[in-house]
C-alpha positions in Angstrom: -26.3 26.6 -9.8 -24.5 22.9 -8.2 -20.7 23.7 -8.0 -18.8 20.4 -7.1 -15.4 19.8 -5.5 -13.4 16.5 -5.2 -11.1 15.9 -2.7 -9.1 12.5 -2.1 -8.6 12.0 1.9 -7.9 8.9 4.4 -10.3 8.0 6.5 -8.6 8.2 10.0 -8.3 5.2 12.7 -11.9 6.2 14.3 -13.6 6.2 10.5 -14.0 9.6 10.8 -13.4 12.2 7.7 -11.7 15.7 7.7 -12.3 17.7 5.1 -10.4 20.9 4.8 -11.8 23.2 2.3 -11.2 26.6 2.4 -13.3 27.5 -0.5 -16.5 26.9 1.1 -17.7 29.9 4.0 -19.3 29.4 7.0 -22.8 28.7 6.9 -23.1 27.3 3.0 -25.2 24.1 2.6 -23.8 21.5 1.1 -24.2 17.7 0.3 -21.5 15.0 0.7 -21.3 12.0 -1.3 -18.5 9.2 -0.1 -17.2 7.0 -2.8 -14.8 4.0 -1.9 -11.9 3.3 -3.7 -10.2 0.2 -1.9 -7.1 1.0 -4.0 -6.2 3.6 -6.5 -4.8 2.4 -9.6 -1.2 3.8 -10.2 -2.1 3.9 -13.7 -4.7 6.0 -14.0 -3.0 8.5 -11.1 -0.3 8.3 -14.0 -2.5 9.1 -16.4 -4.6 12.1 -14.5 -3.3 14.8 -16.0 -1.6 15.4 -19.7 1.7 16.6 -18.5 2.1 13.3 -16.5 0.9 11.3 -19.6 3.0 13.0 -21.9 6.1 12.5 -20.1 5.3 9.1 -19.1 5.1 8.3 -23.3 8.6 10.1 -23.5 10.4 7.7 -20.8 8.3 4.9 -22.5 10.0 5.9 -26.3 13.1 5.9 -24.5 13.1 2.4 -23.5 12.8 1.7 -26.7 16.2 2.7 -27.3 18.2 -0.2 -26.1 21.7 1.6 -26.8 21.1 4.0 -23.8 20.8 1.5 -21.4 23.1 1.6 -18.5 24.4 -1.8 -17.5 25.7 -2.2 -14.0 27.2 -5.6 -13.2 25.6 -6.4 -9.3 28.9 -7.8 -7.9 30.2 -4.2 -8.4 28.0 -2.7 -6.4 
């Protein structure tokens, strides 16, 4: 049966990839695919998992609410 990880890394200042993962044992066989993402969008890393999107909704609604706003005069400061 195929069983596949992901794993984000940085390539280092040689190119080369490390790849820590301790799931896999010594001797297993397996493939390795490389797919560039120039830039990740901060977005969709928002996005990635429901508990992020939820609260990101939450703080959205709460703009919303223009009465909670903290104003802060600069020259204060």
């Amino acid at each position: 049966m195929i069983q596949g990880l992901r794993k984000k890394i940085i390539v280092n200042e040689d190119g080369k990839l490390e790849v820590n993962l301790p799931e896999l044992h010594r001797g297993d066989k397996v493939e390795v695919i490389v797919l560039i993402n120039p830039e990740e969008d901060e977005t969709e890393y928002l996005l990635s998992t429901e508990a992020n999107a939820m609260h990101l909704r939450e703080e959205v609604k709460k703009l919303e609410k223009k009465s909670d706003y903290v104003y802060v005069d600069p020259n204060t400061l």
